[in-house]
C-alpha positions in Angstrom: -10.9 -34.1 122.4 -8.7 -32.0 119.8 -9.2 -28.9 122.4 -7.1 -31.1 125.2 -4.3 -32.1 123.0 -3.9 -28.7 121.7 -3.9 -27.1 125.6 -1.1 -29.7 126.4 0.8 -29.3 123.2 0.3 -25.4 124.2 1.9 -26.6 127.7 4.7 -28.3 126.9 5.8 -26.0 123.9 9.5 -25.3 124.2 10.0 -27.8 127.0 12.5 -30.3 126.4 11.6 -33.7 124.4 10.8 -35.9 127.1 7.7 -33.8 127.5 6.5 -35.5 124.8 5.9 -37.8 127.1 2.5 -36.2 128.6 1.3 -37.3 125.3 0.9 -40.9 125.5 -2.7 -42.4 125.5 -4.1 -39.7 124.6 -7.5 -40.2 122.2 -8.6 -37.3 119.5 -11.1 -37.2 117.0 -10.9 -35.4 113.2 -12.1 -36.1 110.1 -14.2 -38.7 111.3 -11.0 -40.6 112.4 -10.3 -41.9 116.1 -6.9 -41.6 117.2 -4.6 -42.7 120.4 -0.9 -42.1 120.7 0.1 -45.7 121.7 3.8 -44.9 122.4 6.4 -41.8 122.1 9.6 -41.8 121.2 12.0 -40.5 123.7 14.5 -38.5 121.5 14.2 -36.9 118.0 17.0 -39.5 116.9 15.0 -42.9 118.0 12.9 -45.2 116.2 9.6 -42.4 115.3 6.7 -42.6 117.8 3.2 -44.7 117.4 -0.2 -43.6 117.0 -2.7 -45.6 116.0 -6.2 -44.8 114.1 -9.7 -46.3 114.2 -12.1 -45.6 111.0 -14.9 -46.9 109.9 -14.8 -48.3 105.7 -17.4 -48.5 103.4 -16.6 -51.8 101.8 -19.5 -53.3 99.7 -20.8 -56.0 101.5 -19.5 -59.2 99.8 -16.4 -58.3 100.6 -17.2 -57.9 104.9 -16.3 -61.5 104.9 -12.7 -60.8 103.8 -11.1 -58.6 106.4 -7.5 -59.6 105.1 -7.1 -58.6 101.7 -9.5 -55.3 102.7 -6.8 -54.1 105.4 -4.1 -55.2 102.3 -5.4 -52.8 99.9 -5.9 -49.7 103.1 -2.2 -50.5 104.0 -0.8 -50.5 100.1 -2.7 -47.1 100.0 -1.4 -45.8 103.1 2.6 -46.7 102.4 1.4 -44.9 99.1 0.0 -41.8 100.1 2.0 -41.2 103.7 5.3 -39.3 100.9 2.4 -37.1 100.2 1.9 -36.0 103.8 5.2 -36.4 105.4 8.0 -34.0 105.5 10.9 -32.7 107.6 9.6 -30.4 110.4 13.2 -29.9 112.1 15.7 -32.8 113.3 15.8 -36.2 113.1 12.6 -38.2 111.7 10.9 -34.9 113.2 7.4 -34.9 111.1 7.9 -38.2 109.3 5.4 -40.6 109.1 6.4 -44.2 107.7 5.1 -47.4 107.1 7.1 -50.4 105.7 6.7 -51.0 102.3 4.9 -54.3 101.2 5.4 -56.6 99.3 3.3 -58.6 96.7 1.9 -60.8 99.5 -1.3 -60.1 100.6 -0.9 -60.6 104.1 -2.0 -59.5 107.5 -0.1 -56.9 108.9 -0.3 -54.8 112.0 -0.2 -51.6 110.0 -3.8 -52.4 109.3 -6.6 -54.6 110.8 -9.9 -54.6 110.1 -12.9 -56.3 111.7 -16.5 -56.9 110.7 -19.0 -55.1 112.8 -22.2 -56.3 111.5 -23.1 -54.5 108.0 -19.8 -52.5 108.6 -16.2 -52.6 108.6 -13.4 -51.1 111.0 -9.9 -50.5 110.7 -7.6 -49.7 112.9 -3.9 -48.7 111.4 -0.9 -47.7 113.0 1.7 -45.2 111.8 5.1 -44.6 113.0 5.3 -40.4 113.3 8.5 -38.6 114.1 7.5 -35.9 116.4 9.2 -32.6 115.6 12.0 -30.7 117.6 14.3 -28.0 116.9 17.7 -28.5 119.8 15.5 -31.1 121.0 13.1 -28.5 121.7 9.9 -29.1 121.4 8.0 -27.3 118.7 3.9 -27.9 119.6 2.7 -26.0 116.3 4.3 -28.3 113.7 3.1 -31.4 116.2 -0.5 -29.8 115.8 -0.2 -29.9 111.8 1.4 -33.8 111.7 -1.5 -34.7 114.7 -4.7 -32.8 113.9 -4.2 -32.2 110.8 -1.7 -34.3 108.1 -2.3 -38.1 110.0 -6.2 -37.7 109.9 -6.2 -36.7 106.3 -3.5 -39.5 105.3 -6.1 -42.0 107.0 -9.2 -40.6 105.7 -8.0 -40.8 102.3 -6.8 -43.7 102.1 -9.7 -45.3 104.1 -11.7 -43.9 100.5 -11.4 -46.8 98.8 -13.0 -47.2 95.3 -15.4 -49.8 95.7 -14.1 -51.1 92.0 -10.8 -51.4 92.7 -11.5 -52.5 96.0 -13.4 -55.6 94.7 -10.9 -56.6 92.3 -8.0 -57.1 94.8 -10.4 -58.9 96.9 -11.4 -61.2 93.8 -7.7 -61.7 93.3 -7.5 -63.1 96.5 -10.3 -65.2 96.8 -9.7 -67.2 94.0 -6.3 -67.9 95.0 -8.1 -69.3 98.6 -10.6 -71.0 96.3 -7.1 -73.0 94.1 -6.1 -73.7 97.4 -9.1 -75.0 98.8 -9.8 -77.3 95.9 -5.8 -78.5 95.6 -6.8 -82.0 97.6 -9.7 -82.8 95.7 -7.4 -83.0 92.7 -4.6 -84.7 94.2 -2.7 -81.6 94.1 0.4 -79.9 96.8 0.5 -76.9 94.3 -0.7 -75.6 91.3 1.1 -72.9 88.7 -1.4 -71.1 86.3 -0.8 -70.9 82.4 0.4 -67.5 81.9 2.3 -66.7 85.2 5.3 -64.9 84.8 7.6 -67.0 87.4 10.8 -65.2 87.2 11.7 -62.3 89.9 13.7 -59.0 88.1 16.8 -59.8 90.0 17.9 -62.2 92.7 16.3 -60.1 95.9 13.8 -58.1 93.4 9.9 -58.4 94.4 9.1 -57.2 90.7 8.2 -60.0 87.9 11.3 -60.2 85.1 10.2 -58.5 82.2 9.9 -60.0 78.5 9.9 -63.5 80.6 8.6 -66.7 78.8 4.8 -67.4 80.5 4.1 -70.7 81.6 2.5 -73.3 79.9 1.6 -76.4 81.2 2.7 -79.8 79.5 -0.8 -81.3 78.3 -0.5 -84.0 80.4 0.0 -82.3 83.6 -2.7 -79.7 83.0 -5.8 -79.8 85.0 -8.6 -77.2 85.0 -9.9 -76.1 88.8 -13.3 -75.2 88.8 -14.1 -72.5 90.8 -17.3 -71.4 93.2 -18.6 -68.7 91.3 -18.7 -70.6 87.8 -15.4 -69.8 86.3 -12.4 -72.4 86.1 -8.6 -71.3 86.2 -5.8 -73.7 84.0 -2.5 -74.8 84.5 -0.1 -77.3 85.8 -0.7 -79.6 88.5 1.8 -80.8 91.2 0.8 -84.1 92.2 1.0 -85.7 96.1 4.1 -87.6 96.1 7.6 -87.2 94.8 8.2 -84.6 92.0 11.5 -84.5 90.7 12.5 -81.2 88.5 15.4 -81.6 86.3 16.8 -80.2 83.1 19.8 -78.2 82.2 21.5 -75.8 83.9 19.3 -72.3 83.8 16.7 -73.3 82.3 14.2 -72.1 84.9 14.1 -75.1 87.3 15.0 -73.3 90.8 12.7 -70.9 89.5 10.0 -72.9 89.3 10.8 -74.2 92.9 11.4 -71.2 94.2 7.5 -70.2 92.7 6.0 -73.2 94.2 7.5 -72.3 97.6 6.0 -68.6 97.3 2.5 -70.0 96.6 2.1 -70.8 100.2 1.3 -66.7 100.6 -1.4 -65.1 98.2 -0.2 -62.4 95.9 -1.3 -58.9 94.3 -2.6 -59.1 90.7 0.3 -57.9 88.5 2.9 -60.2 90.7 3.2 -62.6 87.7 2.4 -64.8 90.7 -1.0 -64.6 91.3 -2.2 -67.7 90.1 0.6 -69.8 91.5 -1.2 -71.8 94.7 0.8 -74.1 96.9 -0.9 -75.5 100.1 -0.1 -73.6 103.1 2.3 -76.0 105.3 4.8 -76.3 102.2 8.6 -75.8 103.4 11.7 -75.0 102.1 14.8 -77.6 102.8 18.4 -76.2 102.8 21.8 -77.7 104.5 22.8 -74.9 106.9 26.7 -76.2 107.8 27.3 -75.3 111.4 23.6 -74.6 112.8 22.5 -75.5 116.0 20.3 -78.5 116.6 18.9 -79.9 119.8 17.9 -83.5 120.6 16.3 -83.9 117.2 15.8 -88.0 116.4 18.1 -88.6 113.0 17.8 -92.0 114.0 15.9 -92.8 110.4 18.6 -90.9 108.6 22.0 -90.8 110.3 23.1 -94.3 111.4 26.5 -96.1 112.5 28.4 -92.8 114.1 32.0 -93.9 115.5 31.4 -95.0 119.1 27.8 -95.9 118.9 26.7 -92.5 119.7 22.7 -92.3 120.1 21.4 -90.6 117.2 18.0 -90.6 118.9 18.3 -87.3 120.7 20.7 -85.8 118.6 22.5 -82.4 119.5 25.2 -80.6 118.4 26.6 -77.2 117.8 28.3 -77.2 114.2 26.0 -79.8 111.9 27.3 -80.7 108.3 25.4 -80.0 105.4 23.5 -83.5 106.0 22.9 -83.9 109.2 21.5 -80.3 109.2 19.2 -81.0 106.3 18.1 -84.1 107.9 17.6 -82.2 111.5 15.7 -79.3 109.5 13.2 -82.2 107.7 12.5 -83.7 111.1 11.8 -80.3 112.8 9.2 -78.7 109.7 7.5 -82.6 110.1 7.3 -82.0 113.6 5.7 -78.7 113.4 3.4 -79.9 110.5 4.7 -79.5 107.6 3.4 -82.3 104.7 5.4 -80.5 101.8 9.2 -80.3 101.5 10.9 -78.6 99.3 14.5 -79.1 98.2 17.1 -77.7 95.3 20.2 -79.6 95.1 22.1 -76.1 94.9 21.5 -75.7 98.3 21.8 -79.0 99.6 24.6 -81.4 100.4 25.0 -84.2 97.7 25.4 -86.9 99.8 22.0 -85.7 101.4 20.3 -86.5 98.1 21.3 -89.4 96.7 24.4 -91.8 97.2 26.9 -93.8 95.0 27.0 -97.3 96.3 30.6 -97.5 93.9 32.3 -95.0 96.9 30.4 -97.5 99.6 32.6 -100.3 98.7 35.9 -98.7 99.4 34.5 -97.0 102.8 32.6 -100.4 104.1 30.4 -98.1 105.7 27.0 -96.5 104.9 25.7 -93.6 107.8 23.7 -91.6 105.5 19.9 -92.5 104.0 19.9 -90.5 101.4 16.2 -88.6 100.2 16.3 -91.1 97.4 16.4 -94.0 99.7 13.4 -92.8 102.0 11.2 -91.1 99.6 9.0 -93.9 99.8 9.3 -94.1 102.9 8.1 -90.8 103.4 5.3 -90.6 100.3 3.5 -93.4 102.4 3.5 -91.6 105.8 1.7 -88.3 103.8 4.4 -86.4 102.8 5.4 -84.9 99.6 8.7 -83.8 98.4 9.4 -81.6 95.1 12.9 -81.8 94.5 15.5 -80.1 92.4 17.8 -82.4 91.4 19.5 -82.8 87.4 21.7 -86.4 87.3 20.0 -88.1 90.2 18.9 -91.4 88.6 17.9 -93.0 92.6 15.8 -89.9 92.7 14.2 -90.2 89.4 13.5 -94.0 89.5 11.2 -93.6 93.1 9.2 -90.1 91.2 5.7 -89.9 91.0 6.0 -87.4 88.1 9.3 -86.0 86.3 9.4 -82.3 85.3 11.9 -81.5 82.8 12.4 -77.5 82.6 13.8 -76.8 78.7 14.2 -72.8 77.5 12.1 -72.2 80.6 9.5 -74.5 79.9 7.8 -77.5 81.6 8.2 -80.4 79.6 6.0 -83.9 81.2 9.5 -86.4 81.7 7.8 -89.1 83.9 7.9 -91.7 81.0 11.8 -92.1 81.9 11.0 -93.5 85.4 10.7 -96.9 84.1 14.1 -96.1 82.2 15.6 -94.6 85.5 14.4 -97.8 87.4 16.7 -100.4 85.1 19.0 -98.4 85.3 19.1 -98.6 89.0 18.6 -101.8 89.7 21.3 -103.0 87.1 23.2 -100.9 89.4 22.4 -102.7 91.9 20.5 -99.8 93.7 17.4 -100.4 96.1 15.3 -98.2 97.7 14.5 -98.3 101.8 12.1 -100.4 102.4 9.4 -99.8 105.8 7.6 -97.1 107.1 8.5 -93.4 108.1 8.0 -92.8 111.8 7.3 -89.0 112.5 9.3 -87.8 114.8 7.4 -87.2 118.6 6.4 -83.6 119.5 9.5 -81.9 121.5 9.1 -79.4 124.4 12.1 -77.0 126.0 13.6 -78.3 128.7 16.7 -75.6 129.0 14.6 -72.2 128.4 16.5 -69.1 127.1 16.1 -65.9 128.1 16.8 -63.5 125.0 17.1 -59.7 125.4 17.5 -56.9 123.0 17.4 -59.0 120.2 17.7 -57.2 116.6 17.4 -58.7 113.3 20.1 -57.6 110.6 19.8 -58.0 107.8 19.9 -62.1 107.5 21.5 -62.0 111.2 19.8 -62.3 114.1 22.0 -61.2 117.3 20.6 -60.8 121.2 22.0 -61.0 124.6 21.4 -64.8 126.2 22.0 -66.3 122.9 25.5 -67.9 122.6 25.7 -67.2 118.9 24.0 -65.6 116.1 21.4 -67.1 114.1 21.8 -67.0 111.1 18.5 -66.4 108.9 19.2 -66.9 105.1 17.6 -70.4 104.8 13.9 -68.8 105.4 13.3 -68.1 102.2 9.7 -68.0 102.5 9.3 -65.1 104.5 9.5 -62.4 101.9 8.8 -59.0 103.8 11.5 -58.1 106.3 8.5 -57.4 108.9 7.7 -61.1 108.3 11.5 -62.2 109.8 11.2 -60.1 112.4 8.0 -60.8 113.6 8.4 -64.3 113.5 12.0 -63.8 115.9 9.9 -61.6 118.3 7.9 -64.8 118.8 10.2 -67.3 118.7 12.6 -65.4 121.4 9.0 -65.5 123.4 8.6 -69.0 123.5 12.8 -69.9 124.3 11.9 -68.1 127.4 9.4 -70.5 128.6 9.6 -74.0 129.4 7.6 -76.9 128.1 6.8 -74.2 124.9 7.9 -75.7 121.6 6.1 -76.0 118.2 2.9 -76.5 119.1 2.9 -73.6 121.0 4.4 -71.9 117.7 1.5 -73.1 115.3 -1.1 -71.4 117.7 0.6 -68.3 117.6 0.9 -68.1 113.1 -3.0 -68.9 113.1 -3.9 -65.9 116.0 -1.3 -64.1 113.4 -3.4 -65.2 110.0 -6.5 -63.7 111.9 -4.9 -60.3 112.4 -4.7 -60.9 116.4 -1.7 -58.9 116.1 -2.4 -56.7 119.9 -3.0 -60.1 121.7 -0.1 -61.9 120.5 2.6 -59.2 120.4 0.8 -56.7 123.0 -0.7 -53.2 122.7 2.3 -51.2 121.7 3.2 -53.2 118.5 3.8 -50.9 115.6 3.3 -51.0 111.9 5.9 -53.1 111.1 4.5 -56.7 112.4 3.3 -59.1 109.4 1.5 -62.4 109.4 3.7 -65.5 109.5 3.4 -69.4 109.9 3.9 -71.3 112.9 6.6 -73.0 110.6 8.0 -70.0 110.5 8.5 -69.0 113.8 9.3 -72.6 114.8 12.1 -72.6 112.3 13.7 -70.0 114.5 13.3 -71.6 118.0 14.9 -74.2 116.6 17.7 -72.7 115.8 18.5 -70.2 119.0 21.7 -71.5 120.5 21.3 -72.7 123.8 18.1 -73.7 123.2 17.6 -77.1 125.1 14.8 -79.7 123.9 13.4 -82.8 125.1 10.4 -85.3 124.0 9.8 -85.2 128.2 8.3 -81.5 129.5 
């Protein structure tokens, strides 16, 4: 198979760069490694061209049954060792080969999949290669070095795992699944180990913060998880129900939030991280003034609008901080989230909590605040954690009362009953009833999206009416992540009756590394796993978008 892609490299030497072209789906074998150019770039200047490798790993076998954090530690190694065997061979990316960088998460990316095959294991990894031109001449000897010779050895060695090193990561990993796992048997939405370093370096760093105060749990919110293979793991437990964090300013309480929200992803060892566990359908809460929402039912939240208007089937194309918060709670419960997460820096105050004082000047309530329903909510399943420092309607209806001093977690829930008096002798109640979850939506008014690119926090296309913009997904932490989840969700605006259903089967074919059969056979390396949370927080967002409870 080498022999026929050096006779057409021989061929096409010289010729001008679309001749590349003759190259695509062609299969070659060295080192022991099975490769296929999947797609090739039509100009020196354009994004580099695709091949993709098959190898075979020796993995010991306890670790067969963890594909995902296998293919994590082949892909770190790969990003790692491609500087080593890529270099300039003439213009453009000519002789590049790339992979995007990851990130602490331990993820499933398309970059590298693996899949049991009885006693063995097989990857299959996919490079980006920039193949080299002088004038946009082809040059076929310095293609025969980056093809035959430089991407074979990059995957062989990196496929060379030590077994060791190899174990440990997957250990890492499978006690973090195990915290998980067990977090219902103890009552628990997250759980934050003693010792984690929580802090990030700087405000879009991925490294931990260095001389950072550990964690410690307060005694009375410590619980020990025991663990399948004998061992236990200690720290602080985030009960079901409403957690309120307070405490001063900087003292570490977005921090902490911002930490709970990460633990829906596993992370590397050395991440600071790695023993903080949240469950997996765990969302982030924002007000995002002037997004987009389509008939989403506020009715529970947003009452008495001037002129009656029906707040059933709500729509509009410039929400306020509340009614987009609101909007945002009733689409993550739609598509299955059970854990909210909100920070009062990011949220409209009149979303959290409300001063009944101001109500007797206006006459007129049309806001029920998080405060009021958080009963409401607790006894339909959901949890909340929220952020929030002088909010005594909050902190009368908590479950538990985290109070972060210098950093610290210090057990507050004995002021509830304080918090309570001093409601009531406010003459404060909270809602009384049940939460109704909101009934599953389906598009009615497709979109057809073309050329859509993500930049930066931006995502632009042709058939949208607006941007989108992405800074309130703050969960998704690689930018192959945002991307990925935007490919999908500019799928399903295409096709009528799709909605979030549609978007939760697609982030579990995702978790399994189905990355070809959801995104098709030319998907690159840069593709990583998301939620269907994820991808549904996008859809609803895309202007235009049209919804309905009917198909």
């Amino acid at each position: 198979m080498p022999d026929r892609l050096e006779a057409t490299l021989r061929r096409i030497d010289g010729r001008g760069y679309k001749a590349y072209k003759d190259l695509e789906g062609r299969e070659w074998k060295v080192l022991g490694v099975n490769l296929r150019m999947v797609k090739v770039q039509g100009d020196p200047f354009a994004p580099p061209s695709i091949v993709e490798a098959r190898v075979g790993l020796r993995v010991p076998r306890d670790t067969l049954d963890t594909p995902v954090p296998v293919c994590d530690l082949l892909y770190r190694r790969l990003h790692a060792l491609s500087a080593r065997y890529s270099s300039r061979m003439g213009e453009g990316g000519s002789g590049l080969i790339t992979i995007p960088r990851p990130s602490p998460l331990v993820i499933a990316r398309s970059g590298a999949v693996c899949m049991s095959r009885g006693e063995d294991m097989v990857a299959v990894v996919r490079l980006r290669a920039g193949l080299p031109s002088r004038g946009r001449r082809i040059l076929s000897g310095r293609s025969r070095e980056l093809l035959l010779e430089r991407i074979p050895r990059l995957v062989a060695e990196a496929a060379s795992m030590e077994a060791q090193a190899l174990e440990r990561h997957v250990y890492n990993w499978r006690v973090q699944e195990w915290i998980r796992e067990a977090l219902p048997r103890y009552g628990l939405i997250s759980f934050i180990g003693n010792g984690s370093i929580l802090p990030r370096r700087c405000g879009g760093c991925w490294e931990p913060l260095e001389g950072a105060v550990p964690f410690q749990s307060p005694p009375s919110l410590e619980v020990a998880i025991d663990l399948p293979d004998g061992s236990s793991v200690e720290g602080m437990g985030v009960r079901r129900g409403l957690t309120v964090i307070a405490g001063p300013a900087f003292h570490g309480k977005t921090t902490l939030a911002e930490a709970i929200a990460s633990g829906v992803w596993n992370h590397v060892e050395g991440d600071g991280r790695e023993r903080v566990v949240t469950v997996r359908n765990a969302v982030t809460l924002e007000s995002e003034n002037g997004r987009w929402v389509s008939c989403v039912d506020l009715a529970q939240w947003i009452q008495d609008l001037p002129g009656g208007r029906d707040t059933r089937c709500f729509t509009t194309t410039d929400a306020s901080g509340a009614t987009s918060l609101f909007a945002s709670l009733q689409e993550a419960v739609e598509a299955g989230a059970e854990v909210l997460i909100v920070d009062e820096d990011m949220t409209a105050t009149n979303a959290l909590h409300r001063d009944q004082w101001v109500e007797r000047v206006t006459g007129k309530r049309t806001i029920i605040t998080l405060a009021d329903a958080a009963g409401r909510l607790k006894r339909a399943g959901i949890s909340l954690v929220i952020v929030a420092s002088g909010a005594i309607p909050l902190l009368s209806q908590a479950d538990t009362i985290i109070v972060m001093d210098e950093y610290k977690p210090v057990d507050a829930t004995w002021y509830r009953e304080e918090a309570r008096r001093v409601a009531e002798q406010a003459g404060y109640k909270p809602e009384e009833g049940v939460y109704r979850k909101p009934q599953p939506r389906s598009i009615s008014k497709p979109v057809i999206v073309e050329k859509y690119k993500v930049r930066g926090e931006v995502l632009e296309a042709r058939g949208l009416e607006d941007r989108v913009n992405l800074a309130a997904l703050r969960q998704l932490e690689e930018q192959g992540q945002v991307t990925t989840a935007a490919s999908l969700a500019v799928r399903l605006a295409g096709s009528r009756c799709s909605g979030p259903r549609d978007a939760r089967m697609l982030g579990e074919k995702l978790s399994q590394g189905l990355f070809i059969e959801v995104l098709g056979p030319r998907v690159g390396p840069e593709a990583a796993e998301v939620r269907g949370l994820d991808i549904a927080w996008i859809l609803n967002r895309l202007p235009g978008l049209g919804f309905s409870t009917r198909c």
